[in-house]
Structures are given as C-alpha cells and as structure tokens.
PDB file of N, CA, C and O in Angstrom, chain B, residues numbered from 101:
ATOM      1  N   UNK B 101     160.148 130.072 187.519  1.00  0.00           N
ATOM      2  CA  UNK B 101     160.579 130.638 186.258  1.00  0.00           C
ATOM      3  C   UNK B 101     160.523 129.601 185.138  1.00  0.00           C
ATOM      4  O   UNK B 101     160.215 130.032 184.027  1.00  0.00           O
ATOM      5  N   UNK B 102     160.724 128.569 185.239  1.00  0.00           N
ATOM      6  CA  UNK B 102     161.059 127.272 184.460  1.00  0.00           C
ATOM      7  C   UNK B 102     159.526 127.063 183.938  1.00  0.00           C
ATOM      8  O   UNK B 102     159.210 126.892 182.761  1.00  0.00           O
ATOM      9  N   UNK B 103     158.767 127.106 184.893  1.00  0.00           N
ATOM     10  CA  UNK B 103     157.150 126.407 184.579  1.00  0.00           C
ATOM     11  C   UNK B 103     156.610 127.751 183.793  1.00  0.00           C
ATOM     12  O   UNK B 103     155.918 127.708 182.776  1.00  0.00           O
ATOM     13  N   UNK B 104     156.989 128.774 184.352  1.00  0.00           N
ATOM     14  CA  UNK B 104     156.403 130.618 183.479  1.00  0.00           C
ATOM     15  C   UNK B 104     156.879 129.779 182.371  1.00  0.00           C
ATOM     16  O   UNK B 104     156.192 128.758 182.358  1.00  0.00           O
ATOM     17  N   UNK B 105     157.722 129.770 181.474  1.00  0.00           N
ATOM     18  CA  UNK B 105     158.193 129.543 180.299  1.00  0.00           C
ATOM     19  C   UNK B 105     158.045 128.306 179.612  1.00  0.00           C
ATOM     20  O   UNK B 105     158.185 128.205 178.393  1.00  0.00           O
ATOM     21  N   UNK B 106     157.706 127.161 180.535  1.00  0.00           N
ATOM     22  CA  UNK B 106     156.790 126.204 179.689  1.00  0.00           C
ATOM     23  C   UNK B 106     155.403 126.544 179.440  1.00  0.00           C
ATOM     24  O   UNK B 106     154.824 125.903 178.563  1.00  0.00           O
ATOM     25  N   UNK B 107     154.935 127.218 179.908  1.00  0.00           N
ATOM     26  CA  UNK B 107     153.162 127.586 180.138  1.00  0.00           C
ATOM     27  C   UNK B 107     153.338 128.479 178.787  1.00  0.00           C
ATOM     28  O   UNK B 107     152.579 128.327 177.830  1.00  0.00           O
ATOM     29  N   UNK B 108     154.146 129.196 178.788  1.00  0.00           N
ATOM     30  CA  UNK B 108     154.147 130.698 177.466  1.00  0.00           C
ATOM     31  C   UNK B 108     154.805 129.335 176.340  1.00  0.00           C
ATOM     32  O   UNK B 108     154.307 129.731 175.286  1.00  0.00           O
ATOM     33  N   UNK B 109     155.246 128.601 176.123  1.00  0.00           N
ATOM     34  CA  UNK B 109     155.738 127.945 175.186  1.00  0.00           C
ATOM     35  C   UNK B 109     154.419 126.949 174.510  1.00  0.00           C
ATOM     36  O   UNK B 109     154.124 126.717 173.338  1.00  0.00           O
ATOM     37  N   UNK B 110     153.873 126.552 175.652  1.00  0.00           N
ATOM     38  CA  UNK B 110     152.410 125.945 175.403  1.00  0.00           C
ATOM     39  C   UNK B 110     151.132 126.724 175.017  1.00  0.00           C
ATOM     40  O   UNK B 110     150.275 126.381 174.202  1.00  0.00           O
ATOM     41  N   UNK B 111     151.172 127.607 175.610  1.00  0.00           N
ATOM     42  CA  UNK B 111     150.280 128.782 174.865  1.00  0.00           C
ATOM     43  C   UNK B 111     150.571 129.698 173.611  1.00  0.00           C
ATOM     44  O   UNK B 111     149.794 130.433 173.001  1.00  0.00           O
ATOM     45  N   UNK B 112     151.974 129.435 173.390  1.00  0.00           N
ATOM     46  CA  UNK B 112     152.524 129.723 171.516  1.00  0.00           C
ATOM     47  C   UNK B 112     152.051 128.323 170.591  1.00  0.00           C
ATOM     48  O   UNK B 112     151.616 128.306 169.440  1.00  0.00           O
ATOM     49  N   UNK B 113     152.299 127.173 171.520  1.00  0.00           N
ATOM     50  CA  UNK B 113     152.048 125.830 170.364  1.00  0.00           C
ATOM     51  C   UNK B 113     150.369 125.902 169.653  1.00  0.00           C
ATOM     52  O   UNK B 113     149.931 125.773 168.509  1.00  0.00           O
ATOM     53  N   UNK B 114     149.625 126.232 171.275  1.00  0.00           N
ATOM     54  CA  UNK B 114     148.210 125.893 171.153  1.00  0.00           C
ATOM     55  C   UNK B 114     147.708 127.299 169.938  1.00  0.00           C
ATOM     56  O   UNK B 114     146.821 127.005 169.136  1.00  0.00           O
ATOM     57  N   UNK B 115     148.173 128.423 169.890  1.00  0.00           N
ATOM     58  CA  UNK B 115     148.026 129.449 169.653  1.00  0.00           C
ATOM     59  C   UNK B 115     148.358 129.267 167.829  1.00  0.00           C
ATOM     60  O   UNK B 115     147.665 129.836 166.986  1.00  0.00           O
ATOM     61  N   UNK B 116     149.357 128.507 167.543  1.00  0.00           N
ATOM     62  CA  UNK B 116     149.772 128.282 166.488  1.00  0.00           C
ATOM     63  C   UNK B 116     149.103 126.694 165.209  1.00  0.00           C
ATOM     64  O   UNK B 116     149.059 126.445 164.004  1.00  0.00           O
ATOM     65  N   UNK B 117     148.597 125.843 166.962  1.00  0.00           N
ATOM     66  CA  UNK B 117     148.106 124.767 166.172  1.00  0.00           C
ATOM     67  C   UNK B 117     146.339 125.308 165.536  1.00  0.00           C
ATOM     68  O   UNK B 117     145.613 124.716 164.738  1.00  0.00           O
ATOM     69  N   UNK B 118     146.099 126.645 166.280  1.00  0.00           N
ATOM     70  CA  UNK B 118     144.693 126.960 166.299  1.00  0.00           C
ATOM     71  C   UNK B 118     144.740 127.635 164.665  1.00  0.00           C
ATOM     72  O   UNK B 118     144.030 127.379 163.692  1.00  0.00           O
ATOM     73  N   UNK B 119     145.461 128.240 164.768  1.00  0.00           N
ATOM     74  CA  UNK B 119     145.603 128.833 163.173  1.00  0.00           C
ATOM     75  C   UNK B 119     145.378 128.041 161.911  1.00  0.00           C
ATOM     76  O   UNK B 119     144.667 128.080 160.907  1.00  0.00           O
ATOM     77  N   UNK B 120     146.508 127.162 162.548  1.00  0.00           N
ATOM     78  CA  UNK B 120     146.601 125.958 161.506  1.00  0.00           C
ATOM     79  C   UNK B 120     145.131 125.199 161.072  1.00  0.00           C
ATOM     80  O   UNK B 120     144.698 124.856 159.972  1.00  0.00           O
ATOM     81  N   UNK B 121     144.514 125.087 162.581  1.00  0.00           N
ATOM     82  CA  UNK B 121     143.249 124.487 162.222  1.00  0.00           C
ATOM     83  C   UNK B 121     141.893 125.079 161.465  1.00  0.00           C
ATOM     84  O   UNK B 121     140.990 124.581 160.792  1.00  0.00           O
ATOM     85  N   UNK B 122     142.309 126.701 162.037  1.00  0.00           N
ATOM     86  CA  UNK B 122     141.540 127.199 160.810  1.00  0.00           C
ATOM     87  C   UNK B 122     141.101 127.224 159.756  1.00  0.00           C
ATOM     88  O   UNK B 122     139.982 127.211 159.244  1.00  0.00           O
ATOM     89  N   UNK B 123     142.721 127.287 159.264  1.00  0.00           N
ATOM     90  CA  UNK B 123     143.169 127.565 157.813  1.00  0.00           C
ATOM     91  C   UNK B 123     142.951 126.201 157.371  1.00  0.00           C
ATOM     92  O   UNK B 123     142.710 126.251 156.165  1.00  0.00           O
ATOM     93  N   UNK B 124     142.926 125.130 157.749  1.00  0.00           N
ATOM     94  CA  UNK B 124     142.141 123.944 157.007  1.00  0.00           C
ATOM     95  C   UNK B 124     141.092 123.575 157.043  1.00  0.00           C
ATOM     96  O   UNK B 124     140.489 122.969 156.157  1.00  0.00           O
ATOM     97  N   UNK B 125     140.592 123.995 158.435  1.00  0.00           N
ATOM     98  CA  UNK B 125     138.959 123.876 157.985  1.00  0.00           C
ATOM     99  C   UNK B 125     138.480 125.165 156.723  1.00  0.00           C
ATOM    100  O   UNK B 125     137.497 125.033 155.995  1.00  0.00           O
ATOM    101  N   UNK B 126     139.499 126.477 156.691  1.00  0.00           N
ATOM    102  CA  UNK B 126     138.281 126.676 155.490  1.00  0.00           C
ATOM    103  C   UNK B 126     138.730 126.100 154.368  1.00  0.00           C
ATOM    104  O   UNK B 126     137.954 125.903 153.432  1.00  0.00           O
ATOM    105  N   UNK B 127     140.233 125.701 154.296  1.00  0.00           N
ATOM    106  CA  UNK B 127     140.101 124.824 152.920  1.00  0.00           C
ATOM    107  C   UNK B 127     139.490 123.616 153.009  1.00  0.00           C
ATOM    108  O   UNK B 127     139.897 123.151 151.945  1.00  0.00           O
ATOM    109  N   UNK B 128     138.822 122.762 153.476  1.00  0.00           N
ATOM    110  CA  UNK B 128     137.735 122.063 153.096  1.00  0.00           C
ATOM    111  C   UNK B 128     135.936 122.276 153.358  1.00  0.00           C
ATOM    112  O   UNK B 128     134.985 121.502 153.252  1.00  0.00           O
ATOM    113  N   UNK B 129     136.065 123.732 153.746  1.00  0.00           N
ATOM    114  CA  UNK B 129     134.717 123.899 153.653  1.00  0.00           C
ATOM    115  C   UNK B 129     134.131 123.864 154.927  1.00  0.00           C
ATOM    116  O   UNK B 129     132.901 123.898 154.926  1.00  0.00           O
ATOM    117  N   UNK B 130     134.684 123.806 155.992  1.00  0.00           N
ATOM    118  CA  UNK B 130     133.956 123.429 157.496  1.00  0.00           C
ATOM    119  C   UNK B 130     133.338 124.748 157.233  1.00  0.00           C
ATOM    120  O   UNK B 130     134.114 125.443 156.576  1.00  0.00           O
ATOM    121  N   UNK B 131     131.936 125.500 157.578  1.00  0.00           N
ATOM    122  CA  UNK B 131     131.068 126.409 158.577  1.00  0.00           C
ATOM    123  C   UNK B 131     132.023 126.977 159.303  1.00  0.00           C
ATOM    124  O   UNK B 131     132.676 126.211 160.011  1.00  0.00           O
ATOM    125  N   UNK B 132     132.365 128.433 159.332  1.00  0.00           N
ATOM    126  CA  UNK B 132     133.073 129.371 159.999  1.00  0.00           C
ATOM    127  C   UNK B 132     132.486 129.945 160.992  1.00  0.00           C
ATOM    128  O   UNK B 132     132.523 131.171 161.094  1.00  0.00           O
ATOM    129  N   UNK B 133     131.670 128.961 162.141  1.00  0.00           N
ATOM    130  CA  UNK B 133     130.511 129.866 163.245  1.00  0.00           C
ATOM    131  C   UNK B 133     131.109 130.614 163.706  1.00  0.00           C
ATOM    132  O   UNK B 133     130.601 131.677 163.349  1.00  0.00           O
ATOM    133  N   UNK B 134     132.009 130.833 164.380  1.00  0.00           N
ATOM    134  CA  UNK B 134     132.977 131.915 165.139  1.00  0.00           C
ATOM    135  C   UNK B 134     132.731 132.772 164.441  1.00  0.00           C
ATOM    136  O   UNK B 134     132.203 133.735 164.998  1.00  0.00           O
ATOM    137  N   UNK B 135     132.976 132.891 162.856  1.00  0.00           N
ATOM    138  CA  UNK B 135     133.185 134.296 162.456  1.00  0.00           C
ATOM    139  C   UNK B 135     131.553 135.073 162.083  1.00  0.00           C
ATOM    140  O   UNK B 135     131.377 136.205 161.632  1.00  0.00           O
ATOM    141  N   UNK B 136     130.585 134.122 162.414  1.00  0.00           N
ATOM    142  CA  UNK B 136     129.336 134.401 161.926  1.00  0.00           C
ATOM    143  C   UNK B 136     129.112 134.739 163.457  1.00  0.00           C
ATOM    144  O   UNK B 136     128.337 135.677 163.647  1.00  0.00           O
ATOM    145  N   UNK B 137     129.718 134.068 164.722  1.00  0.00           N
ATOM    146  CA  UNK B 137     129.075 135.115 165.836  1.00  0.00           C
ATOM    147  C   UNK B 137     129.778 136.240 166.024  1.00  0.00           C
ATOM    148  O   UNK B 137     129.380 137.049 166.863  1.00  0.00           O
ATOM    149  N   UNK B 138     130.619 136.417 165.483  1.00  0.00           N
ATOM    150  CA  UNK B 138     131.294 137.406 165.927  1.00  0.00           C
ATOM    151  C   UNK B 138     130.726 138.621 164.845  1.00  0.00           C
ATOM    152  O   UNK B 138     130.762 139.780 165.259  1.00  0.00           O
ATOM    153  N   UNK B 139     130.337 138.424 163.816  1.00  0.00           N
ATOM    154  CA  UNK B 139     129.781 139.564 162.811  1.00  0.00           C
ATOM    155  C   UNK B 139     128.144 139.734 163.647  1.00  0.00           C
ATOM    156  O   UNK B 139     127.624 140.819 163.388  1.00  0.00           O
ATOM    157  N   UNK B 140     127.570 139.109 164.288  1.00  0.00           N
ATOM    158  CA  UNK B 140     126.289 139.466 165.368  1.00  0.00           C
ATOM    159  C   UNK B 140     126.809 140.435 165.862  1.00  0.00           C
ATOM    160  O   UNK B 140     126.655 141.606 165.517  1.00  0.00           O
ATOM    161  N   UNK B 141     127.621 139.922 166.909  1.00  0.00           N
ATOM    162  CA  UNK B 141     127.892 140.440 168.112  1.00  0.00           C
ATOM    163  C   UNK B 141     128.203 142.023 167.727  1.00  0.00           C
ATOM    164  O   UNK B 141     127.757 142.942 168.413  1.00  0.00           O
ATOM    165  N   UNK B 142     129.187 142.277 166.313  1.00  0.00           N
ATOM    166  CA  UNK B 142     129.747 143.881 165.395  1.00  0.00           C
ATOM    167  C   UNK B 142     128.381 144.930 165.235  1.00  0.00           C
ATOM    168  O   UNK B 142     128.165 146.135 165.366  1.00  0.00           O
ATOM    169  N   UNK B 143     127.467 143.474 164.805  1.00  0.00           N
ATOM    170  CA  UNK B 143     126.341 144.229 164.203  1.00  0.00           C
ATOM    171  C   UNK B 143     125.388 144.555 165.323  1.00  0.00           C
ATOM    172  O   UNK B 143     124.355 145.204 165.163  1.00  0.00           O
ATOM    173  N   UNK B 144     125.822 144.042 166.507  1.00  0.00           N
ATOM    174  CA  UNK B 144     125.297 144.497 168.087  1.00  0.00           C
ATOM    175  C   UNK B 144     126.065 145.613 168.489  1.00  0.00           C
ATOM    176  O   UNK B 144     125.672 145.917 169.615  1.00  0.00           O
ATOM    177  N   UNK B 145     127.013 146.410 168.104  1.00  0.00           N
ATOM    178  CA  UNK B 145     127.604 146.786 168.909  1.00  0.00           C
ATOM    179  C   UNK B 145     128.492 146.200 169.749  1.00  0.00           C
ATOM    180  O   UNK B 145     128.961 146.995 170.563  1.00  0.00           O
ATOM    181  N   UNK B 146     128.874 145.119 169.833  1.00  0.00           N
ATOM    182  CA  UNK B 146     129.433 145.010 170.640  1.00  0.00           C
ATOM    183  C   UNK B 146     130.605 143.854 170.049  1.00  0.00           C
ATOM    184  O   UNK B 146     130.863 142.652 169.991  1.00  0.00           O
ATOM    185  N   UNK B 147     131.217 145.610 169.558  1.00  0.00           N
ATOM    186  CA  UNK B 147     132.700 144.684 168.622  1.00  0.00           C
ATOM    187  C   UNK B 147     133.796 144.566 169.938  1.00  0.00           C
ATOM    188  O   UNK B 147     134.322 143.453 169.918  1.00  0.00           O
ATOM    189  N   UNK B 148     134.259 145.376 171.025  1.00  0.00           N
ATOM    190  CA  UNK B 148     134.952 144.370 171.976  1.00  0.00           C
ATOM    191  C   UNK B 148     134.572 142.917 172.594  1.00  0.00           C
ATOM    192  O   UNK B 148     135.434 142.055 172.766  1.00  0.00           O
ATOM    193  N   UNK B 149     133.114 142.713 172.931  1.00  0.00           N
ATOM    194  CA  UNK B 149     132.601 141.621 173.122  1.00  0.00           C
ATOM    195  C   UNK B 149     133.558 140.493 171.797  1.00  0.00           C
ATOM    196  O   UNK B 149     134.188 139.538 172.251  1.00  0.00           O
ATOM    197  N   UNK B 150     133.561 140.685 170.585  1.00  0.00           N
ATOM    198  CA  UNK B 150     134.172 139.806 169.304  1.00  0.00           C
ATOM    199  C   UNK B 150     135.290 139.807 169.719  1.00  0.00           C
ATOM    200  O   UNK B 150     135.763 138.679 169.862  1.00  0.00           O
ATOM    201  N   UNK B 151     136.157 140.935 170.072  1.00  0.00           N
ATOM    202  CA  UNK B 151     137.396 140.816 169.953  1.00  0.00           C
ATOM    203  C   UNK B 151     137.588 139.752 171.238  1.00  0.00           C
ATOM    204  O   UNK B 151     137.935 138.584 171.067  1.00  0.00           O
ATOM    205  N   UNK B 152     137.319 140.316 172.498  1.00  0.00           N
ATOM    206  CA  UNK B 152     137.421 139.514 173.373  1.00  0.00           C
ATOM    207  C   UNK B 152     136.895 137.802 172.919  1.00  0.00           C
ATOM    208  O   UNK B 152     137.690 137.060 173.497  1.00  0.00           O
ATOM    209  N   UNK B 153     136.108 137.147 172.301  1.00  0.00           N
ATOM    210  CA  UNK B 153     135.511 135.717 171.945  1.00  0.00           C
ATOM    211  C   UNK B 153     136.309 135.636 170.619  1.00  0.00           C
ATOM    212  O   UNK B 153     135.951 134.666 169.951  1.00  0.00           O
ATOM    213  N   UNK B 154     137.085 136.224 170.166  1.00  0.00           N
ATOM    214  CA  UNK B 154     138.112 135.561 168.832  1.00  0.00           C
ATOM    215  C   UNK B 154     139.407 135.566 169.496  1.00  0.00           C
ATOM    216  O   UNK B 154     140.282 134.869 168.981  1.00  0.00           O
ATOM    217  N   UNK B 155     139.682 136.211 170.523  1.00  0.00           N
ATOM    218  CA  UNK B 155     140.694 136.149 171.340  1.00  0.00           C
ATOM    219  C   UNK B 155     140.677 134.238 172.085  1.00  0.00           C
ATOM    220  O   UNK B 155     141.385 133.254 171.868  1.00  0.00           O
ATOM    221  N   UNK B 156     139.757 134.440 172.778  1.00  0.00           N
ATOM    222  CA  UNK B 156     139.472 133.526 173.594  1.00  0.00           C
ATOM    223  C   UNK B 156     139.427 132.155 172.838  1.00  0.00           C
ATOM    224  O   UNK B 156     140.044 131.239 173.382  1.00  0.00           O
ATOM    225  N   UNK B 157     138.877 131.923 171.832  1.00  0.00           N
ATOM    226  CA  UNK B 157     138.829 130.521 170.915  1.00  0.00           C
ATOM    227  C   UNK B 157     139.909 130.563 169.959  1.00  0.00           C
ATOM    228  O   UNK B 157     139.953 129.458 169.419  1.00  0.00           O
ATOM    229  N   UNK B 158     140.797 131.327 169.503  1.00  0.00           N
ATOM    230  CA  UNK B 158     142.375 131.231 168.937  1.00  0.00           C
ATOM    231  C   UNK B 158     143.639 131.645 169.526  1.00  0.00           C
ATOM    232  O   UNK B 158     144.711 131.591 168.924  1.00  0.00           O
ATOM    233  N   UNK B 159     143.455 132.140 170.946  1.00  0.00           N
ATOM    234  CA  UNK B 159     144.949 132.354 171.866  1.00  0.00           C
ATOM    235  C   UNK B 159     145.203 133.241 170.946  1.00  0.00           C
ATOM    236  O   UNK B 159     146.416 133.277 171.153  1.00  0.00           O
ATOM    237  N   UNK B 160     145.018 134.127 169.937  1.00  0.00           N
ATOM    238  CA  UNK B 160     145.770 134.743 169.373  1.00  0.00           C
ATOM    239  C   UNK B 160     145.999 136.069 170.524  1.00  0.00           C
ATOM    240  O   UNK B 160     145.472 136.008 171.636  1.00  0.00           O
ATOM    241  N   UNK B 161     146.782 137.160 170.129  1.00  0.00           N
ATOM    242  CA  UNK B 161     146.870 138.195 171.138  1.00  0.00           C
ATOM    243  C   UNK B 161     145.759 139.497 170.662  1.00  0.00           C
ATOM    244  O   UNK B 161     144.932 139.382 169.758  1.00  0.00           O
ATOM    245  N   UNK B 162     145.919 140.440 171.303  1.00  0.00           N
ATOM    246  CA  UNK B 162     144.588 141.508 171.114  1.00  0.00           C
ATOM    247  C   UNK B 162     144.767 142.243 170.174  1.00  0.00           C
ATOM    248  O   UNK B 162     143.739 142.737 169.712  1.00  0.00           O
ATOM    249  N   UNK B 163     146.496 142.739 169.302  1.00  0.00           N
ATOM    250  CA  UNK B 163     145.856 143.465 168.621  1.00  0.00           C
ATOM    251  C   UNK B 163     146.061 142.362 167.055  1.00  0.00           C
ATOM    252  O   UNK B 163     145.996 142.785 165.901  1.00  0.00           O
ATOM    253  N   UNK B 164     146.251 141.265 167.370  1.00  0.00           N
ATOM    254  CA  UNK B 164     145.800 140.478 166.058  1.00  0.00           C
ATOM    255  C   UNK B 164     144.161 140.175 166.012  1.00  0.00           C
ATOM    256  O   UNK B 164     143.600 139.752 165.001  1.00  0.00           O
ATOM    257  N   UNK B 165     143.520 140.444 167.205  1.00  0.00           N
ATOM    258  CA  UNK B 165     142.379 139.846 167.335  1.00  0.00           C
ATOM    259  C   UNK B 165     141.750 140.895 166.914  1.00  0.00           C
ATOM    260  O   UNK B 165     140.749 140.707 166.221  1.00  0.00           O
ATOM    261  N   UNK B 166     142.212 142.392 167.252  1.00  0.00           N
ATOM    262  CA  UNK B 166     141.402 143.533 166.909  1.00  0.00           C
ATOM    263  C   UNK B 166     141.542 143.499 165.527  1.00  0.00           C
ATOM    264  O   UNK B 166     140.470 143.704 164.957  1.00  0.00           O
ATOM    265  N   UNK B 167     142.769 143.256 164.569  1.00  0.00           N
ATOM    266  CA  UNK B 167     142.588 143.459 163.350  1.00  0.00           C
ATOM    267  C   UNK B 167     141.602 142.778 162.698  1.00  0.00           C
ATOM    268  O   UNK B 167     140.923 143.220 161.771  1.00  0.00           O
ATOM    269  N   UNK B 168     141.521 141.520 163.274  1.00  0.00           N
ATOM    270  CA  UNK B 168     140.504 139.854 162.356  1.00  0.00           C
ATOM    271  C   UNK B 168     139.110 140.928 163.050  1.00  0.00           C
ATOM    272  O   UNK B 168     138.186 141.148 162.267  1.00  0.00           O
ATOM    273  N   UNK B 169     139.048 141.344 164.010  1.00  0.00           N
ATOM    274  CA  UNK B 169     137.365 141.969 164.209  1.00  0.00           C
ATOM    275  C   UNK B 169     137.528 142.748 163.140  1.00  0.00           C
ATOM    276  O   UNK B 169     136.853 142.305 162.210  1.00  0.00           O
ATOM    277  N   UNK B 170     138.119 143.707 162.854  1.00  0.00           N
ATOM    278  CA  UNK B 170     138.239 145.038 162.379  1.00  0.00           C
ATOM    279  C   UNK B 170     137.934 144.878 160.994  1.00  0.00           C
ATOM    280  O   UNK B 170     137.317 145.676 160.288  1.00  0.00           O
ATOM    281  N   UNK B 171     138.623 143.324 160.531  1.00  0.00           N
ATOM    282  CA  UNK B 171     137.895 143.156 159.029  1.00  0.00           C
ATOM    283  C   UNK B 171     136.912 142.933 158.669  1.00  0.00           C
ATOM    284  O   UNK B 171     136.330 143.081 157.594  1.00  0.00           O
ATOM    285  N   UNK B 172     136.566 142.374 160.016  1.00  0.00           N
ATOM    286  CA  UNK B 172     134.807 141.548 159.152  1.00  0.00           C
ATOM    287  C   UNK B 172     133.690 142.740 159.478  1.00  0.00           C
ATOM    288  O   UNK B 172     132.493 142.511 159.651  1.00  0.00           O
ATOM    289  N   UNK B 173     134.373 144.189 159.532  1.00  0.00           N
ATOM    290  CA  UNK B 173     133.063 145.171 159.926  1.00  0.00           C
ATOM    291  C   UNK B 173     133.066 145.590 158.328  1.00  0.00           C
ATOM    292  O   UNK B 173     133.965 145.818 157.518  1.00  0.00           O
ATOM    293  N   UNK B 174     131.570 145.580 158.266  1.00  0.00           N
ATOM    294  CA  UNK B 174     131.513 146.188 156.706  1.00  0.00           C
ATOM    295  C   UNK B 174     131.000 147.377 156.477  1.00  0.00           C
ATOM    296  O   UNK B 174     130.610 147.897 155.432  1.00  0.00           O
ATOM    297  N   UNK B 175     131.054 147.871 157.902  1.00  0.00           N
ATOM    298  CA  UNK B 175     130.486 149.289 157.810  1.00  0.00           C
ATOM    299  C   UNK B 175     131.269 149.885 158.738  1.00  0.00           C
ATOM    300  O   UNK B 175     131.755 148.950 159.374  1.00  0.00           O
ATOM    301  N   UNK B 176     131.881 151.444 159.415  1.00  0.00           N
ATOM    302  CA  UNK B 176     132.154 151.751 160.370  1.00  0.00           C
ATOM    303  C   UNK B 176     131.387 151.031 161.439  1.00  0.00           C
ATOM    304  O   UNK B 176     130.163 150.905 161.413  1.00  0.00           O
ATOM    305  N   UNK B 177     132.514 150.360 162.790  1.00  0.00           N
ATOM    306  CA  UNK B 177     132.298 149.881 164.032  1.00  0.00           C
ATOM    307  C   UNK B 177     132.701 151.022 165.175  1.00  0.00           C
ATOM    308  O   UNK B 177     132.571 150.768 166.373  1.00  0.00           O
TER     309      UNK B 177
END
C-alpha cells in the first residue's frame, strides 16, 4: 500500500513537471513535434492512436488527453 502511493505520487510529480516543460518550451520557441505528430496521425484517422501518444509522452490522464486531441482537429474527427 505504501509503495501504491509513492508510485501515484511520482506519476502526479512527473505528470506535472511535463506540463511545466511544455509550457516553457513554447515560451521560448522549442518545435512542438508531438503536436505536429499527432495532427498526422488526426489527419490519418487515427485520432485514438494521438490520444493514446499525447497520453503516453505527458502522463496526463485520457480525458485531458482527449480534449488536447480534440483541439487540434480542424475539421470533424
């Protein structure tokens, strides 16, 4: 029980430092590849494939991940 709840405490830090790192790489301009494969993958069809790979590289959970897919469709997905 002790180690369950360090593991979920470490997967909130990592989950939270990932955000963070985002949000400063786009304020200085880093290349957003993630979000450029993941608009392929929409424009493949294959917007769970995105959700699942924006899931996977920000720990975020699924339906934050479905919303971040859900924006970058610029057409019905």
């Amino acid at each position: 029980m002790i180690i369950a709840g360090a593991i979920r405490a470490l997967q909130s830090d990592i989950t939270r430092i990932n955000v963070n790192l985002n949000i400063i790489a786009k304020q200085i301009g880093v290349p957003d590849t993630v979000t450029n494969e993941l608009k392929i993958l929409i424009s493949e069809g294959k917007k769970i494939e995105a959700i699942k790979k924006y899931r996977m590289v920000t720990g975020l959970g699924l339906i934050e991940a479905k919303e971040y897919v859900d924006s970058l469709c610029v057409k019905k997905c």
